[in-house]
Biopython code that builds the backbone (N, CA, C, O; Angstrom):
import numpy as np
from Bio.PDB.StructureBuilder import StructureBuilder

atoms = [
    (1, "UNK", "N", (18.959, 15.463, 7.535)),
    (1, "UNK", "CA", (18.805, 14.945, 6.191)),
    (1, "UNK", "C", (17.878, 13.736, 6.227)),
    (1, "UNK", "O", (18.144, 12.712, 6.855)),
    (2, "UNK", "N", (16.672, 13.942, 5.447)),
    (2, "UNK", "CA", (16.021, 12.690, 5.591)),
    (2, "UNK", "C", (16.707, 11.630, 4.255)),
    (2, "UNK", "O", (17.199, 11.902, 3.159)),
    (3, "UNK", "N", (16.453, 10.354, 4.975)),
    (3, "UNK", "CA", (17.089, 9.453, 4.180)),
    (3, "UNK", "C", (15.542, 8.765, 4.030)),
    (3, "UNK", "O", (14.499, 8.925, 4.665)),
    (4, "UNK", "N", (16.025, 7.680, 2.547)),
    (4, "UNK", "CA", (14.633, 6.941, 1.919)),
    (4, "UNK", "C", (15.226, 5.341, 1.847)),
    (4, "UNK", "O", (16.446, 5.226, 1.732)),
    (5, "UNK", "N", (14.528, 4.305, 1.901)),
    (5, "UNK", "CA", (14.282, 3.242, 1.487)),
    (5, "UNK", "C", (14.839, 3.417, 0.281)),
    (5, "UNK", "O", (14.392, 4.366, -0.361)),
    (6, "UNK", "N", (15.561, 2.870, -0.140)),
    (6, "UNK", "CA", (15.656, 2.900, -1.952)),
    (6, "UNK", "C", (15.991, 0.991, -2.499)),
    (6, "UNK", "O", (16.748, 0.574, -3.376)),
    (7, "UNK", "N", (15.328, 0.436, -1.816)),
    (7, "UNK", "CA", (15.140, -1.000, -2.647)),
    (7, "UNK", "C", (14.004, -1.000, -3.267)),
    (7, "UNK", "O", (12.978, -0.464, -2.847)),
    (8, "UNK", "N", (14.118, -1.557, -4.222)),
    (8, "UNK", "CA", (13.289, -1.629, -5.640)),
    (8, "UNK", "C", (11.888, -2.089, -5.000)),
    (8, "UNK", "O", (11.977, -2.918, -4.095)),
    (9, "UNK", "N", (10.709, -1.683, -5.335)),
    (9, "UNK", "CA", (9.613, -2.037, -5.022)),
    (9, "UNK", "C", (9.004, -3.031, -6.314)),
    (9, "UNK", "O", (8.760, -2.428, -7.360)),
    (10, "UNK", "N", (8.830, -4.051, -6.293)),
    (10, "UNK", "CA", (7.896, -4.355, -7.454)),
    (10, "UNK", "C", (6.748, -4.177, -7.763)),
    (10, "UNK", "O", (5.936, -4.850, -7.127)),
    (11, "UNK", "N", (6.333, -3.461, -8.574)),
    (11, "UNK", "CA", (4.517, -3.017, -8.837)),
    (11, "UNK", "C", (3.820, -4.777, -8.685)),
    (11, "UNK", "O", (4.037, -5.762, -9.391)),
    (12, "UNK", "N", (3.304, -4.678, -7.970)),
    (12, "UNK", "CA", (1.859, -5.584, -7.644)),
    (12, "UNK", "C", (1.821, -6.308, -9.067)),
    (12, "UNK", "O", (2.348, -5.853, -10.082)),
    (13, "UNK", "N", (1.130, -7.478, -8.981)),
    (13, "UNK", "CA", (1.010, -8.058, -10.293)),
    (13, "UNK", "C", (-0.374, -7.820, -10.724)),
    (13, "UNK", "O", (-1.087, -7.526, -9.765)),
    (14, "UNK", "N", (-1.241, -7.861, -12.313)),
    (14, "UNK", "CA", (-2.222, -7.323, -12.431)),
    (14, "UNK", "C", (-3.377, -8.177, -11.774)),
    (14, "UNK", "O", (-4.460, -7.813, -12.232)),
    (15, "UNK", "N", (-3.484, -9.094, -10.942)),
    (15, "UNK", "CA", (-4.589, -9.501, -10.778)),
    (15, "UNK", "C", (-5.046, -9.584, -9.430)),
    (15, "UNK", "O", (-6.107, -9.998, -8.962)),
    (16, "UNK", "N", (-3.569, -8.890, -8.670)),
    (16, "UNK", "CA", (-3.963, -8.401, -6.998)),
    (16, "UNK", "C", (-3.891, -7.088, -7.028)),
    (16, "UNK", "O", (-3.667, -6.571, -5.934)),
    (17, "UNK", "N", (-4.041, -6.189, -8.172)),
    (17, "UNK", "CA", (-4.145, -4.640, -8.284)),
    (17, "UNK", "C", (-5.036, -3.956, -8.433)),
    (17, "UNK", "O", (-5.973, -4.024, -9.229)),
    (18, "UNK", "N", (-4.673, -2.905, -7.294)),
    (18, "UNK", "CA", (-6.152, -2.376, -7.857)),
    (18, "UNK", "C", (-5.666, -0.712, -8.320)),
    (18, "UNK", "O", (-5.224, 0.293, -7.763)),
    (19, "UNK", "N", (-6.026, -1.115, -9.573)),
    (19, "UNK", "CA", (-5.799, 0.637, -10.236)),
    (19, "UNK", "C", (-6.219, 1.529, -10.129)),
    (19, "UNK", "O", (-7.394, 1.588, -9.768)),
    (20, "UNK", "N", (-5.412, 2.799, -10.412)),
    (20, "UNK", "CA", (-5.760, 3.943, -10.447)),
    (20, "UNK", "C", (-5.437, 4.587, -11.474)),
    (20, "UNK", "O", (-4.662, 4.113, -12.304)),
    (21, "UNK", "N", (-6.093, 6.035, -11.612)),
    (21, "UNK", "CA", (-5.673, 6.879, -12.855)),
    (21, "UNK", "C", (-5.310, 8.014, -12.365)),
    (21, "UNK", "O", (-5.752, 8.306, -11.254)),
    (22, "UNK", "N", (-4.326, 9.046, -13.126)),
    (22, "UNK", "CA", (-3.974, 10.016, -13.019)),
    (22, "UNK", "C", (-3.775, 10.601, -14.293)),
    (22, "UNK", "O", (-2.811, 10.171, -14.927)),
    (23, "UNK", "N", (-4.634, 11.695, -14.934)),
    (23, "UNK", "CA", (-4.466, 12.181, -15.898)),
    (23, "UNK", "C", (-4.209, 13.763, -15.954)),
    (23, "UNK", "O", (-4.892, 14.484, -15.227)),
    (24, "UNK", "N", (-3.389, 14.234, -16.669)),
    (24, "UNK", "CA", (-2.785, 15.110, -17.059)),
    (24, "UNK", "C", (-2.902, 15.618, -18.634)),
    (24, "UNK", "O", (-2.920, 14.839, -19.586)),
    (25, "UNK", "N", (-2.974, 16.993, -18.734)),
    (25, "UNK", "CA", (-3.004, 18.056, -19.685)),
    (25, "UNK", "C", (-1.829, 17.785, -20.695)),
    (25, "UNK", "O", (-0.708, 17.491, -20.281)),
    (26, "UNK", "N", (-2.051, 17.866, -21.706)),
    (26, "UNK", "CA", (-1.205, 17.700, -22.575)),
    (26, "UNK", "C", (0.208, 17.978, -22.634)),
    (26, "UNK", "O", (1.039, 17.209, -23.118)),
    (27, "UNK", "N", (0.479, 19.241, -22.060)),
    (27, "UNK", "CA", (1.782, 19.937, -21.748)),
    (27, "UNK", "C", (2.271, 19.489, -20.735)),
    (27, "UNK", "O", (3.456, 19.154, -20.726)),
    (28, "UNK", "N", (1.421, 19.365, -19.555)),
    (28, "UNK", "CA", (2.095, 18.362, -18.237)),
    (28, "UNK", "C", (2.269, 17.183, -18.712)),
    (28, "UNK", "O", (3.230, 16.616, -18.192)),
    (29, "UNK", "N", (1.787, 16.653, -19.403)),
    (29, "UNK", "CA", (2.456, 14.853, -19.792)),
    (29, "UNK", "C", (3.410, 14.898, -20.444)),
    (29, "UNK", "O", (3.985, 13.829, -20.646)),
    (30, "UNK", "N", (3.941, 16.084, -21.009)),
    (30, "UNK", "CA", (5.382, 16.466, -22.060)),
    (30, "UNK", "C", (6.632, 16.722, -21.126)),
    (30, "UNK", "O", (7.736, 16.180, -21.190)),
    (31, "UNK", "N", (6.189, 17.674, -20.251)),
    (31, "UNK", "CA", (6.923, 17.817, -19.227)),
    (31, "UNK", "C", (7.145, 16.993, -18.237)),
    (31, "UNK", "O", (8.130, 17.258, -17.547)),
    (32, "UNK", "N", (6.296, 15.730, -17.855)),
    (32, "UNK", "CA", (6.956, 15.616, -17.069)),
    (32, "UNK", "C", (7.871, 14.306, -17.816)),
    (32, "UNK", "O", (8.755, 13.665, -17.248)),
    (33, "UNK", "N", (7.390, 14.110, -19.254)),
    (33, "UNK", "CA", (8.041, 13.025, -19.829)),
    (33, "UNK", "C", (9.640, 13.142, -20.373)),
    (33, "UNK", "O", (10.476, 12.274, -20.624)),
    (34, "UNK", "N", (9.678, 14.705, -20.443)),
    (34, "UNK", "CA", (10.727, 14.917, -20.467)),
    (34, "UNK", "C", (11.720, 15.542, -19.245)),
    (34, "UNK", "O", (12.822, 16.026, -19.500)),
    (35, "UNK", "N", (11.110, 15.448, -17.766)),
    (35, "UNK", "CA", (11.323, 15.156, -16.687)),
    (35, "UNK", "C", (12.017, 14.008, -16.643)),
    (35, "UNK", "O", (13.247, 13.954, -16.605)),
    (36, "UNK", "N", (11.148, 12.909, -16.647)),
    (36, "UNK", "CA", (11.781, 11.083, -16.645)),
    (36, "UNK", "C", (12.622, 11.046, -17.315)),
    (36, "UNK", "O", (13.586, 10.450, -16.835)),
    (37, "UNK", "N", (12.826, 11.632, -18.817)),
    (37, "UNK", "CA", (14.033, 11.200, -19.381)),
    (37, "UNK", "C", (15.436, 11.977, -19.150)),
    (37, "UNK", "O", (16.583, 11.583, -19.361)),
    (38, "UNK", "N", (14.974, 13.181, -18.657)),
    (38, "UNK", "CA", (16.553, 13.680, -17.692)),
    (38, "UNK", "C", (16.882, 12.895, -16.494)),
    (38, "UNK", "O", (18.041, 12.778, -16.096)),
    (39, "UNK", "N", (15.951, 12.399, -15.964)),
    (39, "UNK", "CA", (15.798, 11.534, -14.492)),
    (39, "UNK", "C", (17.194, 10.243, -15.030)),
    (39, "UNK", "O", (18.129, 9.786, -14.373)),
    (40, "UNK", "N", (16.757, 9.987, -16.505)),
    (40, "UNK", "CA", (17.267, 8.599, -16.986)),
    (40, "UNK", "C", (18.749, 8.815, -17.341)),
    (40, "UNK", "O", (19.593, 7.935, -17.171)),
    (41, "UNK", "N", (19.100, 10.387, -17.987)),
    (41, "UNK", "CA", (20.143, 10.424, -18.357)),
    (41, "UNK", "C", (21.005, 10.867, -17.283)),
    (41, "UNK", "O", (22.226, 10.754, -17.400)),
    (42, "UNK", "N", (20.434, 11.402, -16.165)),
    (42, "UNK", "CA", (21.169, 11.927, -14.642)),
    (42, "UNK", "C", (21.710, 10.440, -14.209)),
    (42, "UNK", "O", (22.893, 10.221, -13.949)),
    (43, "UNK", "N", (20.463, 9.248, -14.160)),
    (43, "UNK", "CA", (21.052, 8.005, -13.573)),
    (43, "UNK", "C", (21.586, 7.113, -13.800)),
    (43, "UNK", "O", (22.332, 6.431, -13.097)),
    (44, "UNK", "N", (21.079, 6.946, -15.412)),
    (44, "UNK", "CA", (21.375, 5.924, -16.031)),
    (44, "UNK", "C", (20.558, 4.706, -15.823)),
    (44, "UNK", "O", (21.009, 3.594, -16.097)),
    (45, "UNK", "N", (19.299, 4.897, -15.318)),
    (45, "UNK", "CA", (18.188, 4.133, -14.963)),
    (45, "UNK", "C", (17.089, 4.672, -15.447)),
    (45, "UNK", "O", (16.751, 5.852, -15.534)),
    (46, "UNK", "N", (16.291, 3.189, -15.913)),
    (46, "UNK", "CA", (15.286, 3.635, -17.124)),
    (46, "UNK", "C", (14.107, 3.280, -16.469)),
    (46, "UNK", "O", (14.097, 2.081, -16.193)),
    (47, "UNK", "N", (12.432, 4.303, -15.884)),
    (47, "UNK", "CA", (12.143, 4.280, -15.439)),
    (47, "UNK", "C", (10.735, 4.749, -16.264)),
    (47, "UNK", "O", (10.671, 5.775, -16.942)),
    (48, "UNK", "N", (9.741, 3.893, -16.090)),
    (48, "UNK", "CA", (8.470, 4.698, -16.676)),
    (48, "UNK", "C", (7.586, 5.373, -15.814)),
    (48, "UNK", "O", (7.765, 5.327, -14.597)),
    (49, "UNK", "N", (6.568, 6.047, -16.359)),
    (49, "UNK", "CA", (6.136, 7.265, -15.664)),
    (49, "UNK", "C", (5.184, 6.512, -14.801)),
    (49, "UNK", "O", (4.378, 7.324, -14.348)),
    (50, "UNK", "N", (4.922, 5.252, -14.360)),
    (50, "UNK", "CA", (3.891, 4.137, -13.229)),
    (50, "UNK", "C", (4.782, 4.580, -12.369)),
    (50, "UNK", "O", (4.538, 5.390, -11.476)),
    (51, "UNK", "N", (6.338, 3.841, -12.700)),
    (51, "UNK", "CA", (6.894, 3.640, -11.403)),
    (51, "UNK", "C", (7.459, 5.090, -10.538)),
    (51, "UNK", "O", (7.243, 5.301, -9.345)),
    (52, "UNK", "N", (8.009, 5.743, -11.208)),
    (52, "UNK", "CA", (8.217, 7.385, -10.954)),
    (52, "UNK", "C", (7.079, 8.056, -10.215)),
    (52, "UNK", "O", (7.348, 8.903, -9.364)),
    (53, "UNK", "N", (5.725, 7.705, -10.508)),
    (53, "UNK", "CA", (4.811, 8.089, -10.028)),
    (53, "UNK", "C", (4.594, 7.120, -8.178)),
    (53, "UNK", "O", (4.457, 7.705, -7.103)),
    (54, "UNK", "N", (4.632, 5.688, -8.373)),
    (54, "UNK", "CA", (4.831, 4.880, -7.027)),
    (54, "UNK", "C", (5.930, 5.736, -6.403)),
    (54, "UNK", "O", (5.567, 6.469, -5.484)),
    (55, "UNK", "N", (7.168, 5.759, -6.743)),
    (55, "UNK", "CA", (7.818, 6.288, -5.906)),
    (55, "UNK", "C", (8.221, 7.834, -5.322)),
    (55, "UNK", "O", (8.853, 8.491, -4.495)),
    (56, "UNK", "N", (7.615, 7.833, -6.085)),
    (56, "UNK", "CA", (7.177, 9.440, -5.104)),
    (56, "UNK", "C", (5.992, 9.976, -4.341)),
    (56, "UNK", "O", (5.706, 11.060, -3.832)),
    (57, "UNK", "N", (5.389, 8.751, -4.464)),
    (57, "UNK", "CA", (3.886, 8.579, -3.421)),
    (57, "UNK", "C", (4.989, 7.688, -2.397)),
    (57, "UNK", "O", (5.021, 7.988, -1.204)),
    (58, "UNK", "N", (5.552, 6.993, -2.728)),
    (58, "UNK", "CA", (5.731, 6.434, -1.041)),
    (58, "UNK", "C", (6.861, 7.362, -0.693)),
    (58, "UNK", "O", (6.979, 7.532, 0.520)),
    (59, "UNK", "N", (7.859, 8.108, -1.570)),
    (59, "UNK", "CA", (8.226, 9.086, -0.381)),
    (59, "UNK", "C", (7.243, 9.941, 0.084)),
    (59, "UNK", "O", (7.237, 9.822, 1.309)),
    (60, "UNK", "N", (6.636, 10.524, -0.173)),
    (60, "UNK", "CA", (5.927, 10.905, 0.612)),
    (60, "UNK", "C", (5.210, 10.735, 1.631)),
    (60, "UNK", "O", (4.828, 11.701, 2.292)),
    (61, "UNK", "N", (4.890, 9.455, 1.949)),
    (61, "UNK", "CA", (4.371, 8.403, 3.270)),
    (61, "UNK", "C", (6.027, 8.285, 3.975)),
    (61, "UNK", "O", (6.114, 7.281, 4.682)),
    (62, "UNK", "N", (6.491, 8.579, 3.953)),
    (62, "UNK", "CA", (7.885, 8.266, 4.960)),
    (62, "UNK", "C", (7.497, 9.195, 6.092)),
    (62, "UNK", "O", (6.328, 9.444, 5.800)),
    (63, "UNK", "N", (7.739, 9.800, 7.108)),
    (63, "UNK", "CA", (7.160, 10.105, 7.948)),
    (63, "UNK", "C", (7.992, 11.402, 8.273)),
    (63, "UNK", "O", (7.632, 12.233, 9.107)),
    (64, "UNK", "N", (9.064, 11.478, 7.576)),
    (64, "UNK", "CA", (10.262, 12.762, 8.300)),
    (64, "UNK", "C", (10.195, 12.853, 7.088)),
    (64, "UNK", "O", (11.307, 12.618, 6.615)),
    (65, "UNK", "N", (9.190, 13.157, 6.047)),
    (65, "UNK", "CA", (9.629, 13.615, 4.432)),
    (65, "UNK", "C", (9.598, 15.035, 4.093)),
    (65, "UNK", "O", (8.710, 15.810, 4.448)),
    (66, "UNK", "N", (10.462, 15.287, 3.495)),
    (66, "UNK", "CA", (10.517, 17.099, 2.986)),
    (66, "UNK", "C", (9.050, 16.631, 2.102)),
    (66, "UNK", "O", (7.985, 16.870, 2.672)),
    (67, "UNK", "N", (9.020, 16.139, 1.075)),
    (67, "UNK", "CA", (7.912, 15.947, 0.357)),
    (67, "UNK", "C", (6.306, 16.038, 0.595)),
    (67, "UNK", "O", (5.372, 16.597, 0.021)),
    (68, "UNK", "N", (6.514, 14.933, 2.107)),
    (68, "UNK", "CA", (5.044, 15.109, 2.646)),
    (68, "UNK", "C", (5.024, 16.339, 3.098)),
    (68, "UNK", "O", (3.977, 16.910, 2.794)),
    (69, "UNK", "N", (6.041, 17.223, 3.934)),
    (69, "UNK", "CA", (5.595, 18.621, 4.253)),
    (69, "UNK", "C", (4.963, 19.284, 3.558)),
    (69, "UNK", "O", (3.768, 19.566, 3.643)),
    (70, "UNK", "N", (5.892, 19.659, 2.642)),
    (70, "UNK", "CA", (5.429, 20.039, 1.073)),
    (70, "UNK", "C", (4.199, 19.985, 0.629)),
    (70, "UNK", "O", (3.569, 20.937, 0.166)),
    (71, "UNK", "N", (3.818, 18.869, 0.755)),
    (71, "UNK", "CA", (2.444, 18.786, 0.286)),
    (71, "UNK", "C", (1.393, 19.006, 1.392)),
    (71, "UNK", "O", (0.314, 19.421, 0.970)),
    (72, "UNK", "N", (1.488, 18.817, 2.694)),
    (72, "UNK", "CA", (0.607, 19.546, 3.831)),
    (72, "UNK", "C", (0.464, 20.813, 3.685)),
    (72, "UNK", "O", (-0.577, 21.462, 3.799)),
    (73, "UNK", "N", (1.677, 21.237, 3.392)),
    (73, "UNK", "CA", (1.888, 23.031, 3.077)),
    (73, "UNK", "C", (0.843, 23.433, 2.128)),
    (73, "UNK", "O", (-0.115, 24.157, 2.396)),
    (74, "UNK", "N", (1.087, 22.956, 1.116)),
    (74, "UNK", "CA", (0.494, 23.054, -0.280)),
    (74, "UNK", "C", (-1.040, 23.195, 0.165)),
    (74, "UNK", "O", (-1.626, 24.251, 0.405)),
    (75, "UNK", "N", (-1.654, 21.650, 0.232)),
    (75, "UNK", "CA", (-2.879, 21.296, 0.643)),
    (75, "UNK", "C", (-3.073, 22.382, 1.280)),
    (75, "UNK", "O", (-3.841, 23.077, 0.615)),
    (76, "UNK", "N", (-2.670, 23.056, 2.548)),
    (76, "UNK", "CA", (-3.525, 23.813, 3.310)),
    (76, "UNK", "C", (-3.554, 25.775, 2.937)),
    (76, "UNK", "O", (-4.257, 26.624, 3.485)),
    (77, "UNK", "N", (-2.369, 25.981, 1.678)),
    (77, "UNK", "CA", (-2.382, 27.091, 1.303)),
    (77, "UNK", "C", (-4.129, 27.284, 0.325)),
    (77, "UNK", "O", (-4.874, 28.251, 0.160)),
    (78, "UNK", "N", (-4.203, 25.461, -0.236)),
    (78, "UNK", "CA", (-5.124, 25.808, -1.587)),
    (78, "UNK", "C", (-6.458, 25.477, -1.038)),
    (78, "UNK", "O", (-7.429, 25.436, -1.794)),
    (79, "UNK", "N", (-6.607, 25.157, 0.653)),
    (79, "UNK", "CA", (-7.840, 24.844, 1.098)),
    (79, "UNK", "C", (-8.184, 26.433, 1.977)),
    (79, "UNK", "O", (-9.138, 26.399, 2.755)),
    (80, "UNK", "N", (-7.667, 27.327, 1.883)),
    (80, "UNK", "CA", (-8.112, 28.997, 2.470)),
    (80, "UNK", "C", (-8.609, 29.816, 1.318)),
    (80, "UNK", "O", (-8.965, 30.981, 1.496)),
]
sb = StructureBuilder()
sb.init_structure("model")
sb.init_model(0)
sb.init_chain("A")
sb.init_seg("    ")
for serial, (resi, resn, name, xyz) in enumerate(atoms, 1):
    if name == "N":
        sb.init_residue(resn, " ", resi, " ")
    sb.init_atom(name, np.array(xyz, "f"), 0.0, 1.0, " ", f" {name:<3s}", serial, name[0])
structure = sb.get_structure()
């Protein structure tokens, strides 16, 4: 069972940040917004789609992650 870090990360403040974008299709920004808000009513933690997005980029940098597999997998099915 991989286990995660789960202490709160604080997003960077805006003037040591350096941004990025990630944009999404109309229907994927519905979905996954109504993703986050089952996320909220499963936890009871209210979470916007920045930080949801940080933390599932750094699970994925964990090093024993189902996630990063996942996505090696992925990556190398859609690069043949």
């Amino acid at each position: 069972m991989t286990t995660y870090d789960t202490t709160p990360r604080p997003a960077p403040k805006a003037d040591g940040a350096i941004p990025t974008t990630v944009r999404f299709d109309p229907s994927e920004s519905l979905e996954i917004d109504r993703w986050i808000l089952e996320l909220r009513k499963q936890t009871g933690i209210r979470r916007d789609k920045v930080e949801v997005i940080r933390e599932l980029l750094c699970m994925a940098r964990t090093p024993d992650s189902i996630l990063r597999d996942a996505l090696t997998d992925r990556a190398q099915r859609m690069g043949t």
